[in-house]
C-alpha positions in Angstrom: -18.2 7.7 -31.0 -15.9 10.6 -31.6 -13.0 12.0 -29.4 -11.4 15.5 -28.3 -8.4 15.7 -27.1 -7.8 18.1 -24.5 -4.4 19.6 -22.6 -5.0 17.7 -18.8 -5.7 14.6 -21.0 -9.4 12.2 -21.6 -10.5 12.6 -18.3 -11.2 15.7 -19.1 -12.7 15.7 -22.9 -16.2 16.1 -23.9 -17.1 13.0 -24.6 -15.1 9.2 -23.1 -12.4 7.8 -25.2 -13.3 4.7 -27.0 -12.3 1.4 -25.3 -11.7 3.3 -22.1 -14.1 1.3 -20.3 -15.4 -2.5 -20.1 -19.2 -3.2 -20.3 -20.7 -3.8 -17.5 -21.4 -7.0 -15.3 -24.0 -9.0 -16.1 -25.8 -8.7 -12.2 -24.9 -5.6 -10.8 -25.9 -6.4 -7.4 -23.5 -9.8 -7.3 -20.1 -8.8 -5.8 -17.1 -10.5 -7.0 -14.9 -11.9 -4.1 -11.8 -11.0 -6.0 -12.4 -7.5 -5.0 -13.8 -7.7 -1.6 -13.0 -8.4 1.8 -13.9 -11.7 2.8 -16.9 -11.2 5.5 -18.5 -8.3 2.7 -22.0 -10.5 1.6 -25.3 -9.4 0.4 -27.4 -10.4 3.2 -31.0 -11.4 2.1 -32.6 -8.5 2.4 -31.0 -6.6 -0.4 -27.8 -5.0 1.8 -24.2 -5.4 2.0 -22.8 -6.1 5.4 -19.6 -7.0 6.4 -18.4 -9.3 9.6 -22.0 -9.4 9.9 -23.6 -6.2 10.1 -25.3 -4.6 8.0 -24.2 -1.3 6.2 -26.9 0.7 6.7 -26.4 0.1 10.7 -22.5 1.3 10.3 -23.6 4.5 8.5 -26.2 5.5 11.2 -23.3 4.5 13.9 -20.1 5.9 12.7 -21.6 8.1 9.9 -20.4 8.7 5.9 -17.5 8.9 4.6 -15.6 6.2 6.8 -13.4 3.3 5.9 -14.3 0.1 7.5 -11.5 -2.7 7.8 -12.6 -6.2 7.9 -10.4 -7.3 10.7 -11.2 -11.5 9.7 -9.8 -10.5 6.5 -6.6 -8.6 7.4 -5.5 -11.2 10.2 -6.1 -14.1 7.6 -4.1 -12.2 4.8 -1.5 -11.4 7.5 -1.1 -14.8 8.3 -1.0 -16.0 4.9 1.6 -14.5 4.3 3.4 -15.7 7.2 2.4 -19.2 6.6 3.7 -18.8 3.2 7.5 -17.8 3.8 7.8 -20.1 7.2 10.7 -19.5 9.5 13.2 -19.1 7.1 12.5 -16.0 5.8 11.2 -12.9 7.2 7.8 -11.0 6.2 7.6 -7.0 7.4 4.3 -5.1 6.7 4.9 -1.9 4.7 3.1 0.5 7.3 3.1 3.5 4.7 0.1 1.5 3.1 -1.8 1.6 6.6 -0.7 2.1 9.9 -2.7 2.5 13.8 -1.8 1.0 17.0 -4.7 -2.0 16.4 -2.9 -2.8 13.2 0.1 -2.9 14.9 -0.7 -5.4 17.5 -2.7 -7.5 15.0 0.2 -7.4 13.0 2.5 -8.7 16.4 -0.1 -11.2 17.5 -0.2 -12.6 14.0 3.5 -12.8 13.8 4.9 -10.4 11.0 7.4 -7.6 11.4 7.1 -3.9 10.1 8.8 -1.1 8.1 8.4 2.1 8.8 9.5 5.0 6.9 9.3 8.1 9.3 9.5 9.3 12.9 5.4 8.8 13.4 5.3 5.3 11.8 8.1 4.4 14.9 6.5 6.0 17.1 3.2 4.5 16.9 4.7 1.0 16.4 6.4 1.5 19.2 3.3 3.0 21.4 1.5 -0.2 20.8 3.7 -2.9 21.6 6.0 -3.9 18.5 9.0 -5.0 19.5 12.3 -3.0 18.1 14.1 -5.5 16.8 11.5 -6.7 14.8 11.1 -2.9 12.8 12.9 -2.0 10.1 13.5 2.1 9.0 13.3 2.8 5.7 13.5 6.5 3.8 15.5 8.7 1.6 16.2 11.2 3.6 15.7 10.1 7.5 17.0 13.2 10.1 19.8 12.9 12.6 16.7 12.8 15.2 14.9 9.7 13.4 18.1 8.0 12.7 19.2 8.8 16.6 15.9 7.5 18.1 15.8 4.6 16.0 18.9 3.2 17.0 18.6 4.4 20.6 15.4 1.9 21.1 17.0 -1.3 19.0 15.2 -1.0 15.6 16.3 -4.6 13.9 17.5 -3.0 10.7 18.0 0.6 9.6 17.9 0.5 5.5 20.9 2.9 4.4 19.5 5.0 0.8 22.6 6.8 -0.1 26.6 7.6 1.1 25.7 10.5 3.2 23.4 8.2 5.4 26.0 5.9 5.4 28.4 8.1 7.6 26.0 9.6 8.9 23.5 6.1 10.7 28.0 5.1 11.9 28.7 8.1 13.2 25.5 8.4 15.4 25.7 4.6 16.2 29.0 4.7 17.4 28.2 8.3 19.5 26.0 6.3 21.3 28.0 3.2 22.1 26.0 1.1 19.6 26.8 -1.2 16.0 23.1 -0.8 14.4 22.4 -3.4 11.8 22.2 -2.5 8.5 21.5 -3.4 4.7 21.6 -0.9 1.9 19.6 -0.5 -0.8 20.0 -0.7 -4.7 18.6 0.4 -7.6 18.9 -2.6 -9.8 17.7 -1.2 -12.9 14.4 -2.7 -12.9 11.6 -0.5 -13.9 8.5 -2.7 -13.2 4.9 -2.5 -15.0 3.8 -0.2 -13.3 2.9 3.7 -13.4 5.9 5.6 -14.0 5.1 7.6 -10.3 4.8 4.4 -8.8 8.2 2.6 -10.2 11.1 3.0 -7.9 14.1 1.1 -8.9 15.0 2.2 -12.4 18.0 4.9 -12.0 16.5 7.9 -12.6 14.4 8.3 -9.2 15.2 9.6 -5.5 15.8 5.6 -4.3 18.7 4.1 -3.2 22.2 3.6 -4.3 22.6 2.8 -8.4 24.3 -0.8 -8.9 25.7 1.1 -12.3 29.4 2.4 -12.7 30.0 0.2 -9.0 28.4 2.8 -6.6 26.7 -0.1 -4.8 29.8 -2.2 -4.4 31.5 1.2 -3.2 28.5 1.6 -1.0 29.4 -1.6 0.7 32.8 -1.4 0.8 32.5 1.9 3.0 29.6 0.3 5.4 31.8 -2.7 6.0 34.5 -0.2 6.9 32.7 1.5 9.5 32.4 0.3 13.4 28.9 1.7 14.3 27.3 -0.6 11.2 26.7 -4.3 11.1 26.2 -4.9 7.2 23.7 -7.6 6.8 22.8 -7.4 3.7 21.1 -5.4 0.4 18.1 -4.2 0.0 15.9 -3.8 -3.8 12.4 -2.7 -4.2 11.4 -2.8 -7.9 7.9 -0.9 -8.4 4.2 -0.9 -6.7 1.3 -2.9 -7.5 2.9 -5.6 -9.8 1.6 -8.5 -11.1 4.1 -10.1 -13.4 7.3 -11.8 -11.2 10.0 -11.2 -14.3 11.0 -8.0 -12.8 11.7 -9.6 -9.5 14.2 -12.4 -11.2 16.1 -9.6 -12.7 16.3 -7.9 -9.8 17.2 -11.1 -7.8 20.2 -11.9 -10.8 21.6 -8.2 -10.0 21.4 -8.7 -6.5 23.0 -12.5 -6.0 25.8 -10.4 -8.3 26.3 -8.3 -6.0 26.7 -10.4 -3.2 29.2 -12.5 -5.2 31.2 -9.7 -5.9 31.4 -8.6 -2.3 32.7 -12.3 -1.1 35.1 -12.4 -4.1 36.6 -8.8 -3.4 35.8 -8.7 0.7 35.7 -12.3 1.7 32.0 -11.5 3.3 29.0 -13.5 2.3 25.9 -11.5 3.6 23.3 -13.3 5.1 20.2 -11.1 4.2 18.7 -9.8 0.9 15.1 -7.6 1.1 13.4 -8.0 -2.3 10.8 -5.3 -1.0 6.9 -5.5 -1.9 4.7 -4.3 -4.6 2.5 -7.2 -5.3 -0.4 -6.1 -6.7 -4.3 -6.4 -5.5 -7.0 -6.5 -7.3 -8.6 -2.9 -8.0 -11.3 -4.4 -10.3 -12.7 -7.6 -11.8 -9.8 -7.9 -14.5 -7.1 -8.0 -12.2 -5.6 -11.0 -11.4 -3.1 -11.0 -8.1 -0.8 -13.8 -7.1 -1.0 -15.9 -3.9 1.0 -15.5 -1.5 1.8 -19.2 -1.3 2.7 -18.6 -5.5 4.7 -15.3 -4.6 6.6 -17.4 -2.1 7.8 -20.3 -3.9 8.8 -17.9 -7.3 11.0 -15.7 -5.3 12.9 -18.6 -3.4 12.9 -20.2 -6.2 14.4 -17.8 -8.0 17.3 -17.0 -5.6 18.3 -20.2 -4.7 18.5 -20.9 -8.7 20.7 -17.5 -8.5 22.7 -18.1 -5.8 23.7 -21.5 -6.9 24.8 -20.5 -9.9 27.2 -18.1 -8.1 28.2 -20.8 -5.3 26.6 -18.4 -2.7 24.8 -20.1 0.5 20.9 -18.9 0.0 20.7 -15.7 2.2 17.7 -15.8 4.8 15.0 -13.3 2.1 12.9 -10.8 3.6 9.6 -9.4 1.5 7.5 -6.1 2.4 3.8 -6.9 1.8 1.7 -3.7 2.8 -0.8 -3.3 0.1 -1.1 -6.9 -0.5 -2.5 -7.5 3.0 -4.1 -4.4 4.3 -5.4 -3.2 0.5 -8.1 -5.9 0.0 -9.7 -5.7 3.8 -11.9 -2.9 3.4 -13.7 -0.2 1.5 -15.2 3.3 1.6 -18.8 3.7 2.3 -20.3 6.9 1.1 -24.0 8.6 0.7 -25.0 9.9 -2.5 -25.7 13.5 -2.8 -26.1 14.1 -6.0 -26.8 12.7 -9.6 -26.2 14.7 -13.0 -27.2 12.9 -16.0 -25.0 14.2 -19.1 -26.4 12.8 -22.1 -24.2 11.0 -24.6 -21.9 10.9 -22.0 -22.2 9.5 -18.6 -23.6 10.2 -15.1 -21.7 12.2 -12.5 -22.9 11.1 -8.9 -21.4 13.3 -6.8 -20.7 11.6 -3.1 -19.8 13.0 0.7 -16.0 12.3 0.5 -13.3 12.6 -2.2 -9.8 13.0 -3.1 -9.4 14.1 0.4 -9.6 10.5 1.6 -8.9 8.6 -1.6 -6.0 11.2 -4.0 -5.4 7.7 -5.5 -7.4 8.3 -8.8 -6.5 11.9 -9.3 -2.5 11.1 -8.6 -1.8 7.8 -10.0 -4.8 7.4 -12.3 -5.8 4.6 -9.9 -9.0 2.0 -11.0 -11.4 1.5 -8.6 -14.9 -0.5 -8.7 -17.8 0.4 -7.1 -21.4 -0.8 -5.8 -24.6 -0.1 -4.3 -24.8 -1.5 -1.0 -27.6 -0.1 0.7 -29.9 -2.0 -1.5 -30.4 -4.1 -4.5 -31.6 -3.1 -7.9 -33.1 -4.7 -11.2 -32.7 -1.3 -12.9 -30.4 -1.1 -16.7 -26.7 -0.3 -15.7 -25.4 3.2 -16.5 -22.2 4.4 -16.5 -21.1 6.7 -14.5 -17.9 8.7 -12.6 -18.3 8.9 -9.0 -16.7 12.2 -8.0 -16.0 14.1 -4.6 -17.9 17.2 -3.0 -14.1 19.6 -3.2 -13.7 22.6 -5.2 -11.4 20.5 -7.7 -12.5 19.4 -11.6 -10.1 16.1 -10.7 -11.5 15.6 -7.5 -12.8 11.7 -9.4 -12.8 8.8 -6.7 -13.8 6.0 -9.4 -13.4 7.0 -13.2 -15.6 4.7 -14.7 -17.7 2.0 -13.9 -21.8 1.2 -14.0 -24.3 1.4 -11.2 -28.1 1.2 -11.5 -29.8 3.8 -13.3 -32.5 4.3 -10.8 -29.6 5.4 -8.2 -30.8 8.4 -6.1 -29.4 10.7 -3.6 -29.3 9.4 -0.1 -28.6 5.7 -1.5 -25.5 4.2 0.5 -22.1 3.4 -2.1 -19.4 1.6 -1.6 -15.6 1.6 -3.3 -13.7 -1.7 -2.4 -10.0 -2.6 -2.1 -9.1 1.0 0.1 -7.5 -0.4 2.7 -4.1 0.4 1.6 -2.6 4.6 0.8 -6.2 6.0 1.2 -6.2 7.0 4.6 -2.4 7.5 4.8 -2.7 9.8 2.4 -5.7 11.7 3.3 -5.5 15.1 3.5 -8.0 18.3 5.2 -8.0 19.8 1.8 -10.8 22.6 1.8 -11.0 21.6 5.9 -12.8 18.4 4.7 -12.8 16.8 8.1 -10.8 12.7 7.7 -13.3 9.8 8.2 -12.5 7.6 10.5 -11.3 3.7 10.3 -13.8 1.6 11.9 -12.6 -2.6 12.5 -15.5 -5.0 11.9 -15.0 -8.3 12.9 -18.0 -11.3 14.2 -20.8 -8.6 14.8 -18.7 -6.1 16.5 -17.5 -3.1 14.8 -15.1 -0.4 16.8 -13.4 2.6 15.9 -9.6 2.2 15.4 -9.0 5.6 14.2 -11.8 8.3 15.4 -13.2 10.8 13.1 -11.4 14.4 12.9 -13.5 17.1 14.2 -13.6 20.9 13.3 -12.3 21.3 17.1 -9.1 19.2 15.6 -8.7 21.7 12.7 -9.2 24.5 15.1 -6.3 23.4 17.8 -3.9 23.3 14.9 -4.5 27.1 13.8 -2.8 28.7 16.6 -3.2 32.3 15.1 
């Protein structure tokens, strides 16, 4: 097969780059379990339902495009992962990956805490029932407003991303009679495996405070200085959807240095250290994710091992699973609208949603898999690029991948593993309306976040 090269790279060229994709499954109709949620089965007569009912009922109900969250799945993943780190450690779900009120109090009733990053996330954890003290506030750049409001209701932890914050989360502390508790975090040098967009703790990125050159251990000489902060400990988040645990020993080493520098020179032994999240899901067949029970016992393993090599007591860890538990729980449904044969290349089937509720694929290059649900099908496989209805050339919701060649416009698709980033990143680009998220769970299905309107678009534009 020959190649072109061409400036906005292969996704782009005239015909697909050799080795760019895998052949296809064997059975097209079987779905692999890796990749989706735990109540998604092929029922007999052809379809794909999930927490027992049937696909083609939730399109008619709630309509296409919509995610649908298997709410068996999420709890069971939630407490997993709580099972996993027991009592003496501390699991917060990432809420950037996906955050409503029901996920919040599924996320209280199954006993895990939650990060937020902005004004909105708080506000909405706090609307349905999460205690403060059991949030923690992340962000590079959090206002005087955020920082004020978050310590005015008792958030548990206030994660401190650079000196001017620093001052700045003391002095409104002590304005307001308070000492907030804090831990600060470090860039440790760590650039996981990862896509370069996606890696967050090598130095040259907006994160944190560099452990190079001793700004860190200046960092935590000035926050130990200051009334209005309780220092509890440091904070290091390596990279997103990572599969290999080398990166987090590394980090853990730098960290565990850290702390023994700051009882050697301070005569403080913190008691906390956040290793963040980042553990991968898997996207497609070939991706192979840890257990949480595995991710657990590697990453106390590996401080204890750390810490007693330093003659540090083992601080309490806290990890920040978000894509890990929300990622897997549901998928996109879609209708097909269209389908353009291109010979010697592949199909385009063009679908009712897009990169305004999945920008994964055109930002990070993201892999998705992707099946028809609606029915079954004995037809040869072809491949194909399931694309969006926008006015965009990279509007591409799953690069590459094989469906049945007898596919036809009106037949019901499904993308798996979009639980986590799709809708929080969804956008109204060319006034595409957001789909809504619709909970499943033992023949039930209700919607947890309602479909936008053109009414909602119209509200907004005030002029």
């Amino acid at each position: 097969m020959s190649r072109s090269a061409h400036p906005a790279g292969p996704r782009h060229a005239d015909v697909l780059p050799e080795g760019h994709y895998t052949a296809p499954a064997a059975d097209l109709n079987v779905l692999d379990p890796k990749v989706w949620a735990q109540t998604v089965t092929r029922t007999a007569s052809g379809s794909v339902s999930v927490g027992g009912i049937d696909v083609a009922s939730l399109a008619e109900e709630f309509g296409t495009p919509a995610y649908f969250v298997d709410e068996t799945d999420f709890r069971a993943r939630a407490r997993a992962w709580r099972t996993a780190f027991g009592h003496d450690a501390d699991v917060f779900y990432a809420g950037k990956a996906f955050l409503s009120r029901a996920v919040v109090r599924w996320l209280h009733e199954e006993g895990l805490n939650l990060d937020v990053c902005s004004g909105g996330e708080l506000t909405t954890a706090l609307s349905a029932g999460m205690p403060a003290d059991r949030i923690a506030f992340h962000g590079n750049n959090k206002s005087v407003a955020e920082i004020t409001k978050a310590i005015e209701v008792g958030v548990g932890r206030i994660v401190l991303d650079s000196f001017q914050e620093i001052v700045r989360v003391a002095h409104i502390a002590q304005s307001l009679g308070k000492r907030q508790r804090v831990q600060i975090r470090v860039t440790v040098g760590v650039e996981a495996h990862t896509h370069e967009f996606i890696a967050t703790a090598h130095e040259d990125q907006k994160f944190g405070i560099a452990l190079a050159d001793g700004q860190a251990a200046e960092a935590v000489r000035r926050a130990l200085t200051l009334d209005g902060l309780e220092l509890i400990g440091i904070h290091s988040h390596i990279g997103s959807q990572i599969f290999d645990m080398a990166g987090f020993e590394v980090a853990a080493r730098r960290v565990v240095s850290l702390l023994a520098q700051v009882r050697d020179e301070h005569g403080v032994e913190l008691p906390e250290i956040d290793l963040g999240g980042g553990l991968g899901i898997a996207y497609t067949s070939d991706d192979d994710p840890r257990e949480p029970h595995e991710i657990a016992k590697a990453l106390g393993e590996i401080v204890t091992r750390e810490c007693e090599a330093a003659k540090l007591r083992t601080p309490r860890i806290s990890v920040e699973p978000g894509r890990a538990i929300v990622g897997p729980t549901a998928f996109t449904l879609y209708e097909v609208g269209t389908v353009k044969p291109l010979e010697g290349l592949r199909t385009y089937v063009s679908v009712d949603g897009g990169m305004s509720d999945n920008i994964r694929t055109a930002l990070y290059d993201a892999e998705y898999s992707v099946a028809l649900v609606s029915r079954t099908s004995d037809a040869e496989p072809m491949l194909v690029r399931v694309v969006g209805k926008h006015c965009e050339s990279g509007d591409i919701v799953v690069k590459d991948a094989f469906l049945p060649s007898d596919l036809a416009p009106g037949d019901l698709i499904a993308v798996p593993a979009t639980g986590a980033y799709c809708r929080s990143m969804a956008s109204n680009y060319n006034h595409a309306l957001r789909p809504p998220v619709v909970a499943v769970r033992d023949g039930e299905a209700r919607v947890i976040v309602r479909r936008e309107t053109e009414e909602d678009l119209l509200r907004l534009d005030v002029g």
